[in-house]
C-alpha positions as CSV (number, residue, x, y, z in Angstrom):
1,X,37.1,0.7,98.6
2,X,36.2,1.1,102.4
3,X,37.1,4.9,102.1
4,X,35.5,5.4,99.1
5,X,31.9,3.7,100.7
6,X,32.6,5.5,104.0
7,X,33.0,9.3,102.0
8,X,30.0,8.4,100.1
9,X,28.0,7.6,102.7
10,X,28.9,10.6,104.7
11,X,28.3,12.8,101.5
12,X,24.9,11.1,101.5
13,X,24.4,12.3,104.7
14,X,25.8,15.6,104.3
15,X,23.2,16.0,101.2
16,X,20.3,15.4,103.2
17,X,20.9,17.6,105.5
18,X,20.3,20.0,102.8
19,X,24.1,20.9,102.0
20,X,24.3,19.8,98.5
21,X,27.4,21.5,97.1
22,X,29.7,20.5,100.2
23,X,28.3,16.5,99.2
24,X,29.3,17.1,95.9
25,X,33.1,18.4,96.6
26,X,33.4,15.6,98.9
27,X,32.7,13.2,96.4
28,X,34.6,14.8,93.5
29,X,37.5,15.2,96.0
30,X,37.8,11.6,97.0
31,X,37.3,10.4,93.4
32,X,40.3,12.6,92.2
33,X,42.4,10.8,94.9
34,X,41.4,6.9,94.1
35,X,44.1,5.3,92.1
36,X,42.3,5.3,88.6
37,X,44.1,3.0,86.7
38,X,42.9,-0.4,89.0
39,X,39.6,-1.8,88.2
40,X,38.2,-1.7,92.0
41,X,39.3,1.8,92.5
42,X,38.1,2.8,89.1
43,X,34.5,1.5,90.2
44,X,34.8,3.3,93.1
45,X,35.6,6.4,91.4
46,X,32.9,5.7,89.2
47,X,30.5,5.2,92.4
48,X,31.4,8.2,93.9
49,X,30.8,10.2,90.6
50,X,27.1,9.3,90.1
51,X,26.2,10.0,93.8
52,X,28.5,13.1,93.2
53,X,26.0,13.8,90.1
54,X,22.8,13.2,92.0
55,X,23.6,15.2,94.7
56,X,24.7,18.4,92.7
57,X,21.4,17.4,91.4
58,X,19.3,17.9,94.6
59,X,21.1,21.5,94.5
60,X,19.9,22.4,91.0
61,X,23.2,22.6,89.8
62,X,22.3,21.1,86.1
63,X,25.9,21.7,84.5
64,X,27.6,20.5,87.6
65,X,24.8,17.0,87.5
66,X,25.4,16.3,84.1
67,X,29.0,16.7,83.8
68,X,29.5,14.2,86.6
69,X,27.1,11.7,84.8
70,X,29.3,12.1,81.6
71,X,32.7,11.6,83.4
72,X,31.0,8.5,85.5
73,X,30.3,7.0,82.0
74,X,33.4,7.7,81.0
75,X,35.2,6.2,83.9
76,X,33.3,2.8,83.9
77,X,34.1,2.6,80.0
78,X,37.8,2.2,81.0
79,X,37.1,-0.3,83.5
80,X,35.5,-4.3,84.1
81,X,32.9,-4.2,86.1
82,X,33.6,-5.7,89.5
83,X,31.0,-8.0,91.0
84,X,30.4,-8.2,94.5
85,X,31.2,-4.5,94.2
86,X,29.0,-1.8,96.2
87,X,28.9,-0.1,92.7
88,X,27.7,-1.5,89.0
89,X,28.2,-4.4,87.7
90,X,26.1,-3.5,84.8
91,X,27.5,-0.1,84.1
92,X,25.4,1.2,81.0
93,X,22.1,-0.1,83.4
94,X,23.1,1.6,86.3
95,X,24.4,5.2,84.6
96,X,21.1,5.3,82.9
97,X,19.2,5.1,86.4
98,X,21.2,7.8,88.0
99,X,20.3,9.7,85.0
100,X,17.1,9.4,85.2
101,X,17.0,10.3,89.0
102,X,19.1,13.3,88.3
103,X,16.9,14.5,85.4
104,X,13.6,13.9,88.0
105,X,15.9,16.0,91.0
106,X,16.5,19.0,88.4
107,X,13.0,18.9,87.3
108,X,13.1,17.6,84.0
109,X,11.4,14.2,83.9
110,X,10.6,14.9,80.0
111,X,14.3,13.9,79.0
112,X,14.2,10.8,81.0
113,X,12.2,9.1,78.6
114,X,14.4,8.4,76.0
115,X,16.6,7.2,79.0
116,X,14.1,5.5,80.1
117,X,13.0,3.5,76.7
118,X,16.8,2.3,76.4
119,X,17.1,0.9,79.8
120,X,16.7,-3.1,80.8
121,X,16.2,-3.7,84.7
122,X,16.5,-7.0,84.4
123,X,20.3,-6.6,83.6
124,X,20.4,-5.3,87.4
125,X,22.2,-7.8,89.6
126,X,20.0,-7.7,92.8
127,X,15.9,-7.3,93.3
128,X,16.9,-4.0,95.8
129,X,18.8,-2.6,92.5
130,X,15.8,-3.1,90.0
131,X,12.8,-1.9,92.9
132,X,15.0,1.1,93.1
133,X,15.1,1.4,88.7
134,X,11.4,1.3,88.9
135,X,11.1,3.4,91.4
136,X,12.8,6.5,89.7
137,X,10.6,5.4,86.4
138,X,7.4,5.2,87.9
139,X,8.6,9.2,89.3
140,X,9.1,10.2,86.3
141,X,5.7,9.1,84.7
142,X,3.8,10.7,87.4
143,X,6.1,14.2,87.1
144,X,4.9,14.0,83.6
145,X,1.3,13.2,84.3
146,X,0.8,9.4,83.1
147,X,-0.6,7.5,85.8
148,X,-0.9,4.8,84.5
149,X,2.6,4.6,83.4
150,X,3.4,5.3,86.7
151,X,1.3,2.4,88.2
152,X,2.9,-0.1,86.1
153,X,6.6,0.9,87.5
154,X,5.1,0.5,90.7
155,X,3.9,-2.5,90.6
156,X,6.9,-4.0,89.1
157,X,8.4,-1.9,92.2
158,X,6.1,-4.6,94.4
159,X,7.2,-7.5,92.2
160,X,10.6,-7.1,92.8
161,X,10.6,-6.1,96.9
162,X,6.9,-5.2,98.0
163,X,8.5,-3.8,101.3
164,X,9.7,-0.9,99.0
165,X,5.9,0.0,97.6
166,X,5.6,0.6,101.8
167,X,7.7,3.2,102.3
168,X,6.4,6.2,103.1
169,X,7.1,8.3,99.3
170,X,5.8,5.5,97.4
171,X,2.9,5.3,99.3
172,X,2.4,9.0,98.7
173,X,3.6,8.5,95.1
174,X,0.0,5.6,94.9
175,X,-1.8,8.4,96.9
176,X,-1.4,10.7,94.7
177,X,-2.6,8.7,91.7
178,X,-5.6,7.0,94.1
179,X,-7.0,10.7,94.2
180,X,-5.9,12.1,90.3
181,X,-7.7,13.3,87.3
182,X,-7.4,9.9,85.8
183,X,-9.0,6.9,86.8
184,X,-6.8,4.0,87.1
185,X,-7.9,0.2,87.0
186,X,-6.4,-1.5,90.4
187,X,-5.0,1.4,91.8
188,X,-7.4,1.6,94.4
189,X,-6.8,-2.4,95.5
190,X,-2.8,-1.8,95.1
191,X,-3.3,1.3,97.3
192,X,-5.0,-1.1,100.3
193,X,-2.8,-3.1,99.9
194,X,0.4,-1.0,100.2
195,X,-1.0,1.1,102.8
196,X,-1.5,4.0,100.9
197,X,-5.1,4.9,101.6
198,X,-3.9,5.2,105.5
199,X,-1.1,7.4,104.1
């Protein structure tokens, strides 16, 4: 488990430095040695897959993306979840938030939405977990030009950790719908208040 954290934070790091495909055969490399018949190594696995798919993602490598997405689901099928666990304890939940962040990285936020009308947050074990869920919907809304489908993901964003709504592309995210086409009720208060209008 402490390898499989350790390669996955390096192939984090490795991806945003803009090196995408060398993140990617990190991750696929250490999942193919993880033992995958044991539950904690098959969460690992399953882990390193979705990162693996996110990141081939943030290269524009669709086939590569969603082929890891369809093996992580696969893998964390076979398994029990494993609480405590740096990966999923709700596995359906948290495959269908990579996918959605990997269709918004390869630029097609449109297929997100059925993903998107499946998917309960609240199954998500911590409030970090479900900020993060909402913040990958309320990107998607706003790639597709509904703002205020966007501002209700962030402001259950704020509900579940208002330091996230803070950080700097969230607050560019509330910018951006501040100053757009359509005018939103409370967007301007929620913008003062999460610092966006110093943005």
């Amino acid at each position: 488990m402490a390898v499989g954290e350790a390669s996955r934070q390096l192939a984090i790091a490795v991806r945003r430095s803009g090196r995408s495909t060398a993140a990617v055969h990190l991750l696929t490399k250490e999942a193919e040695d993880l033992d995958a018949s044991r539950d904690h190594t098959g969460a690992v696995r399953t882990t390193l897959l979705l990162t693996g798919a996110y990141s081939a993602a943030a290269g524009r490598d669709r086939s590569t993306a969603l082929a890891l997405l369809e093996e992580a689901e696969q893998e964390a099928g076979r398994h029990q979840a494993v609480p405590g666990l740096f990966t999923v304890e709700a596995p359906r939940t948290q495959i269908d938030v990579y996918r959605i962040g990997v269709l918004n990285a390869l630029g097609a936020p449109d297929e997100a939405v059925p993903v998107v009308a499946r998917l309960n947050v609240d199954q998500m074990p911590t409030a970090e977990r479900r900020a993060r869920a909402w913040t990958d919907v309320a990107r998607m809304w706003h790639a597709l030009g509904d703002g205020e489908q966007a501002f209700t993901a962030l402001r259950r964003v704020e509900q579940e950790a208002p330091q996230e709504v803070r950080r700097p592309a969230l607050r560019a995210l509330t910018a951006g719908l501040l100053y757009g086409p359509t005018r939103i009720e409370g967007i301007r208060e929620f913008a003062d208040r999460t610092g966006a209008l110093t943005a």
